[in-house]
C-alpha positions in Angstrom: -14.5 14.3 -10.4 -12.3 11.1 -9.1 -12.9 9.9 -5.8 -9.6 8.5 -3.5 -10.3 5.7 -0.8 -7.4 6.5 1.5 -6.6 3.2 4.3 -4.5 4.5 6.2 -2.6 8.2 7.3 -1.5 9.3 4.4 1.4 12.3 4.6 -0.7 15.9 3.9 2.4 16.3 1.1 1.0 13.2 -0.6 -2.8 14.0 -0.8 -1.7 18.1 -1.5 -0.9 16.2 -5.0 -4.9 16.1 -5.7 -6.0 19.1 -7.4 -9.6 19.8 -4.8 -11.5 20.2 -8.2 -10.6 17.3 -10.0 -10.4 15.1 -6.9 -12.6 13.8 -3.6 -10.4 12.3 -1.0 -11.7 10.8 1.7 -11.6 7.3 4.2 -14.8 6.8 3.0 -15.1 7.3 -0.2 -17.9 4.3 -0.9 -17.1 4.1 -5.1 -13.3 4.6 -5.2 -11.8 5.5 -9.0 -8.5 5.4 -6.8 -7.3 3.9 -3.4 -4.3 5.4 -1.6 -3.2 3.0 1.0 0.4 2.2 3.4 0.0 -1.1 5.3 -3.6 -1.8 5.7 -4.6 -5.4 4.6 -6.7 -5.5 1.0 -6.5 -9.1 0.9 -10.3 -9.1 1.8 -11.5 -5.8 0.4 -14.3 -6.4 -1.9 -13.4 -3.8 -4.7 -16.2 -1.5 -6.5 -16.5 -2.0 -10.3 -15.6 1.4 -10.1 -12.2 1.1 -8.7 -9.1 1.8 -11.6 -6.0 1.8 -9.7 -4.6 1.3 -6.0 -1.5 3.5 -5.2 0.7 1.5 -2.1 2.5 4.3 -0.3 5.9 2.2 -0.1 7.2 -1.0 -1.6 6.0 -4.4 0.1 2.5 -5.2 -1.4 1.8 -8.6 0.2 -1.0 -6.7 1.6 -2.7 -6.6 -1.8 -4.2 -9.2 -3.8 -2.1 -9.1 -7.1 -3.7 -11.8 -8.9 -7.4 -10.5 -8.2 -7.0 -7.2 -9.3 -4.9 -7.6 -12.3 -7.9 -10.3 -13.3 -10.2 -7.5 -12.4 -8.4 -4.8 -14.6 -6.8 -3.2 -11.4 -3.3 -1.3 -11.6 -1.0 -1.6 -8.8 1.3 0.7 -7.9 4.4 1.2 -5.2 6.8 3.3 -5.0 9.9 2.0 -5.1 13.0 3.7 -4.0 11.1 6.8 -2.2 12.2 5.1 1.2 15.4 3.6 -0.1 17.7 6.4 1.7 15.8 5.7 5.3 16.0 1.7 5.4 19.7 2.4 3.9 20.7 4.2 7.8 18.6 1.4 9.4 20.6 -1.3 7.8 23.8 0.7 8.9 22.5 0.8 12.3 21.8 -2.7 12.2 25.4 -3.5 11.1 27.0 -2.1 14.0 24.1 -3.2 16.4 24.9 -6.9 14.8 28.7 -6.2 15.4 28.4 -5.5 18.9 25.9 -5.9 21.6 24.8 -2.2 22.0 21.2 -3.2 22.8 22.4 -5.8 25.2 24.9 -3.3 26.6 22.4 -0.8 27.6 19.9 -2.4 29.1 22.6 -4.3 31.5 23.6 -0.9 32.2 20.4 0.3 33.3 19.7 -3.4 35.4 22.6 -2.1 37.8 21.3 1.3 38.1 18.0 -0.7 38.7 19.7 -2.9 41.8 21.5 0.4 43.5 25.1 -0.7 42.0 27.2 2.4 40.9 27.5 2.0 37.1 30.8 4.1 36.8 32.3 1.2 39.2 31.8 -1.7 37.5 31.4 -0.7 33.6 35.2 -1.1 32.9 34.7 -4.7 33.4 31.3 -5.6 32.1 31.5 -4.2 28.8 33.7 -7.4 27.8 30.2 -9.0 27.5 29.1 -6.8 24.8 32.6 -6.3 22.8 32.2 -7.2 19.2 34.5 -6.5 15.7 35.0 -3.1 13.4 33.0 -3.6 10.0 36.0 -1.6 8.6 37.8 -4.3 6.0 35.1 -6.8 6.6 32.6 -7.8 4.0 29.1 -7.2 3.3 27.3 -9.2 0.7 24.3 -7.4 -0.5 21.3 -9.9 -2.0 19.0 -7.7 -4.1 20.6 -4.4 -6.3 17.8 -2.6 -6.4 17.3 1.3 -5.1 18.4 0.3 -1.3 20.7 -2.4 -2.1 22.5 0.0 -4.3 22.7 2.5 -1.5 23.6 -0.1 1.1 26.5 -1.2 -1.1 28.0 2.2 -2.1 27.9 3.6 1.6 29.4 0.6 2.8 32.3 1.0 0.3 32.5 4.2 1.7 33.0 2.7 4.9 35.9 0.8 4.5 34.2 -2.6 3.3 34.6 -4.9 0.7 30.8 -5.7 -1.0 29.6 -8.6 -2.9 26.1 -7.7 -4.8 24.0 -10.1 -6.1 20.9 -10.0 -8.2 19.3 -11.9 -10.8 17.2 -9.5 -12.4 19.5 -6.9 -12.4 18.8 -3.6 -14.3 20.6 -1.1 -16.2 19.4 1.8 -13.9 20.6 -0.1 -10.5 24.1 -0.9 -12.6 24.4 2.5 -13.2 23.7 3.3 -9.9 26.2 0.8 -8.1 30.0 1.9 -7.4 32.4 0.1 -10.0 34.0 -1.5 -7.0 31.2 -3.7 -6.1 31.6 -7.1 -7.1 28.4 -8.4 -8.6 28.2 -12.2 -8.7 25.8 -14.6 -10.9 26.1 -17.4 -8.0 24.4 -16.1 -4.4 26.8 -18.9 -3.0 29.9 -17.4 -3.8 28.5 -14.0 -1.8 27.7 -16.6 0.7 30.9 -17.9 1.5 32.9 -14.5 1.1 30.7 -12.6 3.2 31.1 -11.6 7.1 27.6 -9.8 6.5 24.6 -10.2 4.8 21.9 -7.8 4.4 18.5 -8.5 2.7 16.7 -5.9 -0.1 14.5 -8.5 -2.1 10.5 -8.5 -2.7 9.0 -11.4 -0.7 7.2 -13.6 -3.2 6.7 -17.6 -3.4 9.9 -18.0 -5.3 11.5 -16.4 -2.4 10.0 -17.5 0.7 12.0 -19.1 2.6 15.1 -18.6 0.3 17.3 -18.2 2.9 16.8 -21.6 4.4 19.2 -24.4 6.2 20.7 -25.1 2.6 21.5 -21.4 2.6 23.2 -21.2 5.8 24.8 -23.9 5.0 26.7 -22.3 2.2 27.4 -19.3 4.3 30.7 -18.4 6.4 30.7 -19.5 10.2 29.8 -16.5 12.4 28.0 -14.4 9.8 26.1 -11.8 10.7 22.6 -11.5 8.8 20.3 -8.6 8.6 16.6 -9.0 7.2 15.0 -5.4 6.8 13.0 -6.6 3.3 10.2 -9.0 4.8 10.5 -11.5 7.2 9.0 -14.8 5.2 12.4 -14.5 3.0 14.1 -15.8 6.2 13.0 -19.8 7.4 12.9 -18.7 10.9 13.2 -22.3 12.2 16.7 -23.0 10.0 17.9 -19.4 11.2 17.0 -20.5 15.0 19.5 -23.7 14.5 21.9 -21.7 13.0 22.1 -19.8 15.6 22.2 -22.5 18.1 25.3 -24.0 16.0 26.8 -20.7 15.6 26.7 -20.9 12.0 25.1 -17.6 12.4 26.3 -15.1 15.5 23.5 -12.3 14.9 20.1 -11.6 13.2 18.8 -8.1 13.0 15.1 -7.8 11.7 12.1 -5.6 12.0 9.6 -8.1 11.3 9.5 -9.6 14.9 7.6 -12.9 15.8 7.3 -14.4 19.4 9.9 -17.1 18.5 12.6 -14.6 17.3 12.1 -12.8 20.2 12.8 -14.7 22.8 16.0 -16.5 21.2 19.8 -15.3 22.0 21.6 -13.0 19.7 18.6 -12.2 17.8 18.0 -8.2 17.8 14.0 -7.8 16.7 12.8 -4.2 15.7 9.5 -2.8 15.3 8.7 -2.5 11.4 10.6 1.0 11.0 12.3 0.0 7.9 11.1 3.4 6.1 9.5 4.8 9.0 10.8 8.8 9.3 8.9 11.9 8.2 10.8 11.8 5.1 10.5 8.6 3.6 6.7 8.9 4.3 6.0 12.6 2.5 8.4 10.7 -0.6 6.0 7.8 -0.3 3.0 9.7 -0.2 4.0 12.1 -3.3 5.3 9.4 -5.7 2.4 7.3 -5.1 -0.1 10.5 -5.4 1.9 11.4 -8.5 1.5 8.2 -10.2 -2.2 7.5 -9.2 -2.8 11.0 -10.9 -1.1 10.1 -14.0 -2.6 7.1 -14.2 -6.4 8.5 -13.7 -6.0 11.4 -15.9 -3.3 10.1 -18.7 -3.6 6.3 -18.5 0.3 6.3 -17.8 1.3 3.5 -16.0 5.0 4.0 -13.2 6.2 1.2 -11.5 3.3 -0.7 -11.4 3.7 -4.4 -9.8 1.1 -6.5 -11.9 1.3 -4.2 -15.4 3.7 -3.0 -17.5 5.4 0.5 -17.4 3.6 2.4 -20.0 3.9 5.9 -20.8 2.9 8.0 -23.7 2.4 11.9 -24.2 -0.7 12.8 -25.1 -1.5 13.7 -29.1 -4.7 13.3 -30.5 -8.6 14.0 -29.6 -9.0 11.1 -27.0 -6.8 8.3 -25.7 -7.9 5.0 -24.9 -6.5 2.8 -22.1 -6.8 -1.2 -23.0 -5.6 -3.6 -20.3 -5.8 -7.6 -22.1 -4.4 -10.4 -21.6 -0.9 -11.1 -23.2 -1.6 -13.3 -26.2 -0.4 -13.3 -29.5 -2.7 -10.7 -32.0 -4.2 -8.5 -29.5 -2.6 -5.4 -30.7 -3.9 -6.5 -34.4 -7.3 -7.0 -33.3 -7.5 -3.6 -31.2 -6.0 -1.8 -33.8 -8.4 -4.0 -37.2 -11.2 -3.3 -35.4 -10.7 0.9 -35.2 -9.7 0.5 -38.7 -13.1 -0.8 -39.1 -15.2 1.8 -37.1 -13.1 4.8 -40.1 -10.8 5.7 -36.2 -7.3 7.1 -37.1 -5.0 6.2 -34.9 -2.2 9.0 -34.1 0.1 7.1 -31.8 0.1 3.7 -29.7 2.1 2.2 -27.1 1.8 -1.9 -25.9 3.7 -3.6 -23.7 3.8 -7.3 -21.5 4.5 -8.0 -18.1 3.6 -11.8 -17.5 0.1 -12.8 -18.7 -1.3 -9.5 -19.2 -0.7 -6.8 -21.6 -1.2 -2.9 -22.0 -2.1 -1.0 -24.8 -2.5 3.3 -25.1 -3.9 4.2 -28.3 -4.4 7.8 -29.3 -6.8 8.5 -31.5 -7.3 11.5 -34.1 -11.3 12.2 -33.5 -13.3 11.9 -30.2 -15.4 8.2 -31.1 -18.2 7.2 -30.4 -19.1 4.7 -27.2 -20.6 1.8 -29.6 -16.8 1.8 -30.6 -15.5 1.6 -27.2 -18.5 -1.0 -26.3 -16.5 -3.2 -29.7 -13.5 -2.9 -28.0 -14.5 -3.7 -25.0 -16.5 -7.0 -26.2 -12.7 -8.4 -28.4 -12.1 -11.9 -26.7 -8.8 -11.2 -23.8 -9.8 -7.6 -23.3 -10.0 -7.0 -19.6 -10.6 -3.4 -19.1 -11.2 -0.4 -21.5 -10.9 3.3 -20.6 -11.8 6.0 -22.7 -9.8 9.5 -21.4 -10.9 12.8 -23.7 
């Protein structure tokens, strides 16, 4: 039986993934194998010895401490792209919300209805405050490829726009994905100085805190519009506040409100509600359910953060599940030392991500746990799971 720490509401078509006999879900599950979680903090949890894997319903995971569970043999996993079609309308609404005053527009409707002036008499002339420009022919650079940037730039080619991408670490799948007519750059300032808009879809990390900073908005086009939907440390909110001042930048649209933002001109602050709809949170939910599962009961590793993508189909008696640190002759030792114990190995899969390693090893007979207890005690070996 594998017990599931859940943190927060999790959709009912997420936890109908866990088969009731192989799996006990609860909020209080005291010696988690699993954790299901959305946006509650971990960054002080103290985790059980018995805890394997944590499953973040959604794509952020600054609310995790990477580094202690990957020392601690702890797979992370998000799910990215399940939300990717619900921030996609968001940053559409955002566009035109950037474009023109609409927020501003209706509540200075409603003030006049609020002071006894009749609205039809006097709109004619006060839209003019809250008149902006068509995003049809303008153009949209796009930092960050990935499942919603790729969206974002196909819809608004649709649109009429012209889109600049740009992404370091682009993959094959988001290539595929993107519309031929984007124009993918290698230089984010050349996206910077084409661009009318700019939409954010990047992981927040310390490489890119603060990336868009006063040298940034410096490099961009006078009167750009900028949208941040990813995370708001990306953005240096005291550069973006003097760039609006300047006029460098006419609009910000964000859902990751603070005080300042709030109360300074042409900056529209949202609630978090990026991938908040009934949708995006039952795709959350399942691909997060679905990979926790595998994970548990295979040792297969999806779009994990701190570990490598491993996945293997099962052959053999038993499999083992080896997370190590990513040093040269690992795999040789693992494997020299079954060798040793007379264990046939039937098929194997290792891969890196950064510093740490994993390794699936199937193996032709069940073994014994003095074997697993040799594995276990190699120099660099972090974890070992035994699945028969």
């Amino acid at each position: 039986m594998y017990h599931i720490k859940t943190f927060n509401k999790i959709s009912p078509a997420g936890l109908e993934r866990f088969d009731p006999a192989l799996y006990a879900v609860s909020e209080t599950a005291p010696q988690p194998d699993g954790i299901l979680v959305r946006s509650a903090s971990l960054l002080d949890f103290e985790f059980p010895d018995s805890l394997l894997a944590i499953a973040r319903a959604g794509v952020g995971v600054n609310n995790i401490p990477l580094d202690r569970c990957s020392e601690a043999g702890i797979a992370v996993f998000s799910t990215p792209g399940a939300n990717a079609n619900a921030v996609k309308e968001l940053v559409l609404c955002a566009m035109l919300m950037a474009s023109r005053d609409i927020p501003g527009g209706i509540q200075w409707v409603k003030k006049q209805v609020a002071e006894g002036v009749d609205v039809s008499t006097v709109v004619e002339k006060g839209k003019a405050a809250y008149v902006g420009p068509e995003i049809y022919r303008k153009t949209l650079g796009v930092v960050g490829l990935g499942a919603i940037g790729s969206l974002v730039s196909n819809v608004a080619l649709n649109m009429g726009m012209d889109v600049y991408g740009y992404d370091p670490f682009l993959s094959v799948d988001a290539a595929l994905r993107l519309d031929r007519h984007v124009h993918v750059v290698k230089d984010i300032n050349e996206l910077y100085h084409k661009a009318d808009y700019i939409t954010l879809h990047i992981h927040y990390t310390e490489k890119t805190r603060h990336m868009v900073s006063t040298q940034a908005f410096a490099a961009m086009k006078p009167g750009v519009r900028l949208i941040n939907l990813a995370r708001g440390g990306i953005v240096d909110d005291e550069a973006l506040i003097a760039a609006l001042d300047a006029g460098q930048v006419t609009a910000y649209v964000t859902d990751f409100p603070t005080n300042a933002l709030v109360n300074t001109p042409h900056v529209i602050a949202m609630p978090h509600l990026g991938g908040s709809t009934p949708e995006s949170e039952q795709n959350c939910a399942v691909m997060a359910a679905n990979a926790l599962r595998d994970y548990l009961e295979n040792g297969n590793i999806r779009n994990s953060v701190n570990l490598p993508d491993v996945t293997l189909e099962r052959s053999g008696a038993m499999r083992l599940c080896i997370i190590h640190k990513n040093i040269p002759a690992m795999l040789a030792n693992i494997t020299r030392l079954l060798s040793q114990d007379g264990v046939n190995v039937e098929n194997l899969s290792n891969k890196s991500k950064g510093d740490y390693a994993y390794t699936l090893v199937d193996l032709g007979d069940r073994i014994d746990a003095s074997v697993i207890t040799d594995v276990k005690a190699l120099p660099n070996v972090i974890r070992v799971r035994a699945i028969g």
